[in-house]
C-alpha positions, 0 to 999 in steps of 0.5 A: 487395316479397317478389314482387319480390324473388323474381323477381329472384332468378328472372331472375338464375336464368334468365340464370345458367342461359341462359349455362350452357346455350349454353356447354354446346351450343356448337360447338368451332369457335365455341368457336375462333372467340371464342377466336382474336377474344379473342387478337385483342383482347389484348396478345401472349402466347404460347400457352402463357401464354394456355392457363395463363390460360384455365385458371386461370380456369376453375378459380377466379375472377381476381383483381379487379385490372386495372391494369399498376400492380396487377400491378407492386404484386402483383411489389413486394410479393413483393420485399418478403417478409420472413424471419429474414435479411431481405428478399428483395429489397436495393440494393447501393451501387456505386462508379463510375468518376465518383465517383457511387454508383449502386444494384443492385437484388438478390436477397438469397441467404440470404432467398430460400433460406430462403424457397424451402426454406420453399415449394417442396416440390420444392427442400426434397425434393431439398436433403433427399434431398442431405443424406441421400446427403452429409451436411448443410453444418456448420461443420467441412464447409461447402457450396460456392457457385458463380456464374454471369453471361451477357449478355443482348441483347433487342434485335435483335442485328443493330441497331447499338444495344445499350442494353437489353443488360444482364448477369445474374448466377445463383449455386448450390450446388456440392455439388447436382452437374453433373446437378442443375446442368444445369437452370436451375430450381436456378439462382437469380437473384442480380441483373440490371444493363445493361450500361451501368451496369457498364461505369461501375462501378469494376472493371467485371464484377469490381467487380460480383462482388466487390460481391455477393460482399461482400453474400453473405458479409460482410453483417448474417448470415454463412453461414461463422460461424453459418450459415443456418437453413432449413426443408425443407417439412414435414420438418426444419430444417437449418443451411445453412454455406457460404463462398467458400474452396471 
């Protein structure tokens, strides 16, 4: 049993070793050649995403998960992350023009702010260092919002339909400044909705924004009363106030 057991061990050795071996004396251009029939066999993704895959995987082994749905669970969870405001993610009711309530599904602001600020060390670096230069939000003094929507046509632009168009919605902080705000990455998303859906909605557009207005300052906790606790990184906590008067 022992023998058998080392050689076994032995084969898994060998082949382990065999594989590391003819990885180490492969030519690029067969290295090309299986990578150009791997993008073959995939679904397309660009070039990018494909070079960050394949070094991801040289760096550490892939999650054992293969399924469209694992990847759709993966995304809900993170939806569903809880923080001291709340969940990430919320569904806000819309009236519209039939009498029906139809649900938008949105991005809750003041959990994901606490939440980004908590994780992202370049966004808790740059709110720190905005602090610094004007002054943390207090009650007295409180930060302006802004908001942002764009339409948004996937489809070819030159078919006669349209269905998938939807609109969506940013919001960001006013005092980070045109420099800041020219990049999109401190644009944060507040929700996507076709464009089908807001059309049947009371006040169009304008119903829509008022609604996430509403949520944004007039839901379970208010920004303007008793503000928004963040922690930036490893530094320091500050109280985030902001109301929609600036």
């Amino acid at each position: 049993m022992a023998l058998s057991w080392l050689a076994l061990v032995a084969s898994v050795v060998v082949a382990v070793g065999h594989r590391t071996i003819m990885a180490a004396v492969e030519t690029r251009p067969a290295k090309l050649a299986r990578l150009s029939k791997l993008r073959g066999t995939l679904p397309h993704m660009s070039q990018t995403a494909l070079a960050a895959l394949l070094a991801a995987a040289k760096e550490a082994p892939l999650p054992d998960v293969r399924r469209r749905g694992d990847v759709r669970e993966a995304r809900g969870l993170a939806a569903r992350t809880l923080t001291p405001y709340g969940p990430v993610h919320a569904q806000l009711p819309m009236l519209c023009h039939s009498g029906a309530v139809k649900l938008v599904e949105v991005q809750s602001p003041w959990p994901m702010l606490h939440l980004a600020c908590q994780t992202s060390e370049g966004l808790s670096l740059f709110i720190s260092d905005l602090c610094a230069n004007v002054g943390a939000p207090t009650i007295q003094s409180p930060w302006g919002v802004i908001m942002y929507s764009d339409e948004v046509d996937p489809g070819d632009p030159l078919m006669g339909k349209h269905g998938r168009k939807y609109q969506a919605v940013y919001w960001s902080i006013l005092e980070f400044g045109a420099n800041a705000l020219s990049e999109e990455e401190l644009w944060f998303t507040f929700c996507t909705v076709r464009s089908l859906l807001v059309r049947q909605m009371v006040g169009g557009m304008s119903g829509l924004m008022a609604g996430l207005l509403r949520h944004m300052f007039h839901g379970v906790h208010s920004p303007s009363d008793a503000g928004i606790l963040v922690k930036l990184g490893c530094g320091p906590q500050i109280r985030f106030f902001s109301n929609c008067d600036k």
